[in-house]
C-alpha positions in Angstrom: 0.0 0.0 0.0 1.3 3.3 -0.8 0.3 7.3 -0.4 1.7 10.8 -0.9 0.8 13.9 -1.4 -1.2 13.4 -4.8 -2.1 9.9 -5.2 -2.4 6.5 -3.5 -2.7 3.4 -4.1 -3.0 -0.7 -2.3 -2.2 -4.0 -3.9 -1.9 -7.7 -3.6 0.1 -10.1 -5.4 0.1 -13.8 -5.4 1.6 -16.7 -6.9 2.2 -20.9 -6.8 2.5 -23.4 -8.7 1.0 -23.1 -12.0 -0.8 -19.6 -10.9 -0.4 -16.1 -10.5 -3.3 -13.8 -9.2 -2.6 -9.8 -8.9 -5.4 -7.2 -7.3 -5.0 -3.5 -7.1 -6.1 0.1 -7.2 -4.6 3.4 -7.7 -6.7 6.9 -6.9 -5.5 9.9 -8.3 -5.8 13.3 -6.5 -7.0 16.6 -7.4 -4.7 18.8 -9.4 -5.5 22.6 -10.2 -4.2 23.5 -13.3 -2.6 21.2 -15.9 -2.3 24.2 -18.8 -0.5 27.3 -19.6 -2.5 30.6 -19.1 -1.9 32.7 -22.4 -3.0 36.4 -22.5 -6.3 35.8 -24.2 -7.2 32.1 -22.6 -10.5 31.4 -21.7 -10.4 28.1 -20.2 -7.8 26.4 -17.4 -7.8 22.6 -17.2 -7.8 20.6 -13.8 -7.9 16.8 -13.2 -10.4 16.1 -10.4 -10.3 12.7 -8.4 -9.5 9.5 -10.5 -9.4 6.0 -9.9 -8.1 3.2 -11.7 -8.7 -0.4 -10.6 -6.3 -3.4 -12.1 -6.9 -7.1 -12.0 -4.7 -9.7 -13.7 -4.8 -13.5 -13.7 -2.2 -16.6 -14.9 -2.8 -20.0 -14.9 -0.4 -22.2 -16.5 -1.4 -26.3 -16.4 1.6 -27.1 -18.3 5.2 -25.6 -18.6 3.9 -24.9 -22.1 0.6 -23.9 -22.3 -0.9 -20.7 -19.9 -3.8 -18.6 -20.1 -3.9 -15.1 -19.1 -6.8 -12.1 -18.4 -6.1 -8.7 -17.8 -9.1 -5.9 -16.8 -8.7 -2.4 -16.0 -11.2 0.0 -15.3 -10.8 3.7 -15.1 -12.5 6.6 -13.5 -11.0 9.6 -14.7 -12.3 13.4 -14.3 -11.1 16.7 -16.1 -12.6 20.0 -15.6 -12.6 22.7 -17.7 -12.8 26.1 -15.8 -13.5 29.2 -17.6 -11.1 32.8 -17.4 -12.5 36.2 -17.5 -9.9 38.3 -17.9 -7.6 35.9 -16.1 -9.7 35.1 -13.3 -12.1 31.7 -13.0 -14.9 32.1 -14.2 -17.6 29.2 -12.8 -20.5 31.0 -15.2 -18.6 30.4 -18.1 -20.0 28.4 -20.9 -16.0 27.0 -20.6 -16.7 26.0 -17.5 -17.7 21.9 -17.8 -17.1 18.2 -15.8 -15.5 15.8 -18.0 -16.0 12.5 -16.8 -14.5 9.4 -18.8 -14.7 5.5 -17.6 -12.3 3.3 -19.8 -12.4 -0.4 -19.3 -10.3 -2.6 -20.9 -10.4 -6.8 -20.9 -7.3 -8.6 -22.5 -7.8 -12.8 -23.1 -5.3 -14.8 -24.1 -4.2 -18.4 -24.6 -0.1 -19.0 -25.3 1.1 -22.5 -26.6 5.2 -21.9 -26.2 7.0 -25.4 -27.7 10.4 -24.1 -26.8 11.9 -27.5 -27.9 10.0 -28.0 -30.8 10.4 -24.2 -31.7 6.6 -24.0 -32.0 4.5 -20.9 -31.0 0.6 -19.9 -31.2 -0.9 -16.9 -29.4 -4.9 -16.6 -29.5 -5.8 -13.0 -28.1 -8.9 -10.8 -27.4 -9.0 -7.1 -26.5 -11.8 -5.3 -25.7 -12.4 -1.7 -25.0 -15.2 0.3 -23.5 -15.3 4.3 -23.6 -18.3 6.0 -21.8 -17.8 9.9 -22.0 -20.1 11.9 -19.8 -20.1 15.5 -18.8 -21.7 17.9 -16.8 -22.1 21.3 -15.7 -20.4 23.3 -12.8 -22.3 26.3 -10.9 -20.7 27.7 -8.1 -18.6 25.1 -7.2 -21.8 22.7 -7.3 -21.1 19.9 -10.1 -24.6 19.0 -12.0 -25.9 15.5 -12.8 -23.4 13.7 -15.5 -25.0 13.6 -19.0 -24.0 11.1 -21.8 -21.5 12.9 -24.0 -21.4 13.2 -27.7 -17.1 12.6 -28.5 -15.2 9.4 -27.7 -18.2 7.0 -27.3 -16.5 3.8 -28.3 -16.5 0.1 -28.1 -13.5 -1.3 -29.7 -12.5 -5.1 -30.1 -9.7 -7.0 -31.5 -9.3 -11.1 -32.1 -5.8 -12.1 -33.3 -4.6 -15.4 -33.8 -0.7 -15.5 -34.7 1.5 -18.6 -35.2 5.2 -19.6 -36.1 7.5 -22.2 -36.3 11.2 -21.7 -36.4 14.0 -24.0 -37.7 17.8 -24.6 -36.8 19.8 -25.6 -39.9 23.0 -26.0 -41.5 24.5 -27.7 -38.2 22.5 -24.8 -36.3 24.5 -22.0 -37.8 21.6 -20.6 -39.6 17.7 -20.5 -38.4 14.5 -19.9 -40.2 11.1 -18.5 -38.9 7.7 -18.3 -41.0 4.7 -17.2 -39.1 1.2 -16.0 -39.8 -1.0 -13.6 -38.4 -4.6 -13.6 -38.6 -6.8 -10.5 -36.9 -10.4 -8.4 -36.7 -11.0 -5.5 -35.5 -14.4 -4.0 -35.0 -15.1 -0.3 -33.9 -18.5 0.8 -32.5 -19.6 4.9 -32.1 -22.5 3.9 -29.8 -23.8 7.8 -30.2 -23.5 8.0 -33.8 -24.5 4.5 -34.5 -21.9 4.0 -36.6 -19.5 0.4 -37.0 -16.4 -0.3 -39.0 -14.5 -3.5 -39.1 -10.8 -4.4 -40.3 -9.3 -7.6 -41.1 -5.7 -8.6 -41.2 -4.2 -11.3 -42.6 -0.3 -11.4 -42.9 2.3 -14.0 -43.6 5.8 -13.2 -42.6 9.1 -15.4 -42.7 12.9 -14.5 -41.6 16.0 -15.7 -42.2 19.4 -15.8 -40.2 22.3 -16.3 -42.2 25.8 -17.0 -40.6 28.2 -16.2 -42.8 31.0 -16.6 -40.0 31.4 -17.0 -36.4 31.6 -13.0 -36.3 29.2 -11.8 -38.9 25.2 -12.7 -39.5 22.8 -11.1 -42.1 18.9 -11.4 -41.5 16.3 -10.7 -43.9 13.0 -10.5 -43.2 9.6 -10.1 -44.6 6.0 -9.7 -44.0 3.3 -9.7 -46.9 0.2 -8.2 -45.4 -3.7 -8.5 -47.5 -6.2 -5.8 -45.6 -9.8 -5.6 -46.1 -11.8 -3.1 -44.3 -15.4 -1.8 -44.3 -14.7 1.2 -42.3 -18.1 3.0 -42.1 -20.4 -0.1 -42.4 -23.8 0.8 -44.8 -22.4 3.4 -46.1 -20.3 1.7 -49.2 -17.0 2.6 -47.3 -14.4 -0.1 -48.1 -10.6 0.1 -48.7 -8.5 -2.8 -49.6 -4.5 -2.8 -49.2 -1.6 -5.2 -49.7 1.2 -4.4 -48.7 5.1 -6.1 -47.6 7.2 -4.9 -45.3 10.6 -6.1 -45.6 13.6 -5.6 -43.0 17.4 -6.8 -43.0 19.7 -6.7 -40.8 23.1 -7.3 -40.0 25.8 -8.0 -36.8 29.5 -8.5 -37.0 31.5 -9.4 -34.1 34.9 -7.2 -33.9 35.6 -8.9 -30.5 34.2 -10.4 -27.7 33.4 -6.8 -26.6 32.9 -4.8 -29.2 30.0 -5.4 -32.5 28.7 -3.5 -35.4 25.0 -3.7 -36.6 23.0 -2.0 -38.9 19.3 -2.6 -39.9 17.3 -1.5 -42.7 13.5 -1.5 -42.5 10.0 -0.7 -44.1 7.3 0.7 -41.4 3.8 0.4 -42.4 1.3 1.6 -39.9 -2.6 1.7 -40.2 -4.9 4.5 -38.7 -7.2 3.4 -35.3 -10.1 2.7 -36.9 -12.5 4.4 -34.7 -10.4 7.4 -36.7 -12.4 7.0 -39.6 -15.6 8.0 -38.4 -15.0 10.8 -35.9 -16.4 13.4 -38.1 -17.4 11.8 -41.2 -17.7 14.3 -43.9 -15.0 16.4 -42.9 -11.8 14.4 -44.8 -11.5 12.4 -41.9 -12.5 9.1 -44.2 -9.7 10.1 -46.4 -7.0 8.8 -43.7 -3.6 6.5 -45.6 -1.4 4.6 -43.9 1.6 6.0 -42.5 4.4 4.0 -44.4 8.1 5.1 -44.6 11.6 3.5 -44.1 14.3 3.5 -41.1 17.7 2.7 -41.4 20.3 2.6 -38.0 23.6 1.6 -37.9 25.9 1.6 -34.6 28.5 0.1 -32.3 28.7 -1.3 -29.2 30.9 -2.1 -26.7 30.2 -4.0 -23.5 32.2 -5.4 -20.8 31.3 -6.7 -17.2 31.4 -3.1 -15.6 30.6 -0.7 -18.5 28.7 -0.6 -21.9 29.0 2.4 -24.6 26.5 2.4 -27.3 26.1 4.6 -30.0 24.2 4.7 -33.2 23.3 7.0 -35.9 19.6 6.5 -37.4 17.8 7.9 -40.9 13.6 8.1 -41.0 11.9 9.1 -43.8 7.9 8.7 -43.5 5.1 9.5 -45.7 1.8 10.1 -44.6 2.8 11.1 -40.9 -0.4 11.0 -38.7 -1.1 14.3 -36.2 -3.9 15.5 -34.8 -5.2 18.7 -36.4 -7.9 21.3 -35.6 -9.9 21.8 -38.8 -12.3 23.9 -37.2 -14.2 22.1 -34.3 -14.1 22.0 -30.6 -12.0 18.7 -31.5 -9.1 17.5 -32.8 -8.9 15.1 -35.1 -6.5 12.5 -36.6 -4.9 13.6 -40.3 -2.1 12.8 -42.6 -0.3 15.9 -42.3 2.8 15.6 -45.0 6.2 13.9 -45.2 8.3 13.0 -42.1 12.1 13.2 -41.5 14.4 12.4 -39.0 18.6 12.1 -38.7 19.7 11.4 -35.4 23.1 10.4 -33.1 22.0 8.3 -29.9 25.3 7.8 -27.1 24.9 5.6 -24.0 27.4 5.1 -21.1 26.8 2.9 -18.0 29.9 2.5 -15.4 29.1 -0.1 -12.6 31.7 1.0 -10.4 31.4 -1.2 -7.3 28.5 -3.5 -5.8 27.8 -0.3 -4.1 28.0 2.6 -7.2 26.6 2.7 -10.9 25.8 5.5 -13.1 24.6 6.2 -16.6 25.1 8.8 -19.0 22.8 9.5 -22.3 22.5 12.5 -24.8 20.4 12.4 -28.3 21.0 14.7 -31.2 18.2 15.1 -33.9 16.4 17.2 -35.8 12.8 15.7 -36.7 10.8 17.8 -39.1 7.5 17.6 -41.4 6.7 19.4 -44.5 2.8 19.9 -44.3 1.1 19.1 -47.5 0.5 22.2 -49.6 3.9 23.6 -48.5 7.5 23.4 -49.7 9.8 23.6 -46.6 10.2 21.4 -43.4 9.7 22.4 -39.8 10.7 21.7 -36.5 8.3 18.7 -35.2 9.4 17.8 -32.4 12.8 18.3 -29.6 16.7 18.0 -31.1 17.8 17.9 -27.6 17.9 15.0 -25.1 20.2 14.6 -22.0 19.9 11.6 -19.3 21.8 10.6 -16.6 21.4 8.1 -13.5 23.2 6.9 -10.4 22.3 3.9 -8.1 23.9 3.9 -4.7 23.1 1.1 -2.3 24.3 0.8 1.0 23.2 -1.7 2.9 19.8 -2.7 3.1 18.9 0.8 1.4 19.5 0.9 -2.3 18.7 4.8 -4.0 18.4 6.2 -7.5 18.5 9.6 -8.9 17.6 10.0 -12.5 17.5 13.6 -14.6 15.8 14.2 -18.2 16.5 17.0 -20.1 15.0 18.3 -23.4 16.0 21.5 -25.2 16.0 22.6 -28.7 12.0 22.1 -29.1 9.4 22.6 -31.4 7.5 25.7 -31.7 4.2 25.9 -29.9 1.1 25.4 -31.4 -0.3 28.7 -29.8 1.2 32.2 -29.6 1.8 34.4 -26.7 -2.1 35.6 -26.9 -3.1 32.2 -27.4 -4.0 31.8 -30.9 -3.4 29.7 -33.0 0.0 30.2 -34.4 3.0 30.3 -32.8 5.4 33.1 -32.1 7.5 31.3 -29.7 9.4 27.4 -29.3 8.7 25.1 -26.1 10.3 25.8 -23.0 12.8 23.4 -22.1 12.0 20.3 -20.0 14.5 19.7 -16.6 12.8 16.7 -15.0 14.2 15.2 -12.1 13.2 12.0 -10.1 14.5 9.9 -7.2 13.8 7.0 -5.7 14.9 5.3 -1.8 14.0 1.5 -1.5 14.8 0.2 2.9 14.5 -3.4 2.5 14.5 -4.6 6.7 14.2 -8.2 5.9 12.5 -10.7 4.0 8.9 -9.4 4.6 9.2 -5.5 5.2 10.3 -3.0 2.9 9.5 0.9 1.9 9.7 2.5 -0.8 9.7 6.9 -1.0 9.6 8.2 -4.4 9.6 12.0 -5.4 8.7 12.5 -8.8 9.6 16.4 -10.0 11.8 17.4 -7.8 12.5 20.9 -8.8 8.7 21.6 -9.2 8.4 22.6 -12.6 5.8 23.5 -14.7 7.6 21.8 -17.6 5.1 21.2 -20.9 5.1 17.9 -22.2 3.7 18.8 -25.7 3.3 21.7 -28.2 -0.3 22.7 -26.8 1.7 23.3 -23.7 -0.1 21.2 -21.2 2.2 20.7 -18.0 3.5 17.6 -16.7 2.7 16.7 -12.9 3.9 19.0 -10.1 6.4 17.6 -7.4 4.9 14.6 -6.2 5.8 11.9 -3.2 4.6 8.0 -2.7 5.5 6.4 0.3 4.9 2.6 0.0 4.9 -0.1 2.2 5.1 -3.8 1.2 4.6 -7.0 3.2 5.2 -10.5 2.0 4.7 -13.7 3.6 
């Protein structure tokens, strides 16, 4: 069980042979504002008391066969409070209760043949949005009403199989596989279905060439049918490969190259397709484009460099747009490109002493369609660094984020849209104390934001979580 100044939280965990039960619940306090105030804004946002309640079961009969259930059910609650000339404003026509509940059921049945190198996975996800909102007078919150946006009931079967072969003396190895899915989306307030079907083969191949060096290819061939706004003669069809190689060469025992090539093909949600049907929202592509990386690596028993240099071009890059409504809404918005330099160092220094060391260098930009030059999407700037100390039965951790070099924002200083000014930086910095008395007590104190910044997370500047603290005590018999 754990609690702090924000949240809190209980659970309980249990497991034997050939079962594994967990039970708990998380509630999620009050905070005040969770947006940027511009000059002109007429609205703050606040999240009001959540809940979220998480089940999961295991059973496994046999070392190779197990069946699993997940369930999660969420209560969450965001208030919009209107501004008049800065000030809240309860009379506003900004001022409304959001109220969301989001359950979500996960089945599934896992055959594993490790010796046999024979694999089946039979899933089924199901999803439940209920969106309900209300109104706020003086501080008095009226009954919840049925909303209009988000109503969904979303479900996906998926049956995938492979088989994997060791040949030539177990140098090389050989996988084919095939994936069979469905997907059905339901707008219970507009009435409106849509279904998707998947069906994919896929096969790789490792080739040894040497002790040091291996090459594998890869590919998946994919046939899509969907009937995305059902009775109303809305139907796509795609096929569609995806093919990846890749390759690893040993310099020493310490030190390998790799580099991989691959095709990314990635369809939109389908609920997408009829948010607002008759505004080009039906007209959604997949997002398809190619990624190539190539680094080094180093590794020994107490330290590890990494570092890697990566190339994206995508086409069809999904983001959510405002094309005129209260709402958002999901769009291909141009071309995507991305060149980037990723380092990594870890030093364990002692049993006692580790710490990490990160830093990213990109610049990610999109040229909207219509237009003939790129711009800054998203931050060129990443920084990260952690140490672990342990001393006795405490062990600690201190870990830092940084992001600089960011996107514009999609407001200006008045709050309009259009921006006159880039994102703030980000400084985020976390730590964690674990007191371990013995085999059945232990605590746990975490502070999240330490510096108690009101950091934005995203290019409509909403903030991140002030500082927060869990304590969290666990017994175990």
């Amino acid at each position: 069980m754990g609690a702090g100044n924000y949240d809190k939280k209980w659970g309980f965990y249990t497991s034997g042979q050939g079962y594994t039960v967990s039970l708990s619940k998380d509630y999620f306090g009050d905070v005040d504002q969770t947006n940027k105030v511009f000059e002109k804004s007429d609205r703050i946002w606040k999240y009001r008391d959540s809940s979220k309640d998480n089940a999961f079961v295991s059973i496994t009969p046999t070392d190779k066969l197990s069946f699993n259930f997940a369930h999660t059910e969420g209560n969450y609650y965001r208030d919009s409070v209107g501004l008049k000339n800065g000030v809240v404003d309860y009379t506003s026509k900004k001022t409304v209760a959001y109220y969301y509940k989001d359950r979500r059921d996960n089945v599934s049945a896992i055959y594993d043949d490790k010796d046999n190198q024979f694999k089946t996975i039979v899933s089924y996800n199901k999803r439940v949005v209920s969106p309900y909102q209300a109104t706020i007078k003086g501080f008095v919150y009226g009954p919840n009403k049925r909303a209009t946006s988000s109503d969904w009931n979303l479900n996906t079967l998926t049956w995938d199989t492979q088989k994997a072969w060791n040949l030539r003396d177990d140098k090389d190895t050989l996988v084919l596989g095939m994936t069979i899915s469905k997907e059905e989306a339901e707008d219970r307030t507009k009435h409106m279905q849509g279904d998707r079907k998947n069906y994919g083969l896929y096969a790789s191949y490792k080739y040894a060439f040497s002790d040091k060096f291996d090459v594998t290819a890869g590919i998946r061939g994919q046939h899509i049918s969907e009937d995305y706004m059902k009775g109303q003669n809305k139907t796509k069809r795609h096929n569609e490969f995806v093919p990846q190689i890749q390759a690893l060469y040993k310099l020493s025992d310490n030190i390998s190259w790799y580099a991989n090539a691959a095709k990314s093909y990635q369809l939109p949600p389908l609920n997408q397709f009829f948010s607002y049907p008759g505004r080009s929202v039906d007209d959604l592509k997949p997002q398809e484009g190619w990624t190539y990386e190539t680094g080094i690596k180093h590794i020994t028993d107490t330290a590890s460099v990494k570092a890697g240099v990566y190339h994206m071009d995508i086409d069809a890059k999904f983001d959510w747009v405002d094309i005129g409504l209260p709402d958002k809404v999901l769009k291909n918005v141009g071309k995507f490109k991305n060149d980037g330099l990723e380092i990594e160092y870890k030093k364990h220094l002692s049993d006692q002493f580790s710490y990490n060391l990160g830093a990213a260098f990109s610049n990610p930009k999109t040229k909207e369609e219509g237009t003939n030059f790129y711009k800054q999407s998203d931050a060129k700037l990443q920084l990260t660094a952690g140490i672990d100390y342990t001393v006795g039965k405490l062990s600690s951790n201190l870990n830092f984020l940084y992001l600089g070099k960011r996107e514009s924002s999609y407001y200006n200083s008045l709050g309009s849209k259009g921006s006159d000014h880039s994102i703030p930086h980000r400084s985020l910095l976390n730590a964690n104390f674990t007191y371990k008395a013995d085999e059945h007590h232990s605590a746990s104190l975490t502070l999240n934001n330490l510096l108690d910044r009101d950091d934005t997370i995203n290019k409509y500047e909403n903030w991140g979580m002030p500082f927060n603290w869990m304590l969290t005590y666990n017994y175990t018999f």
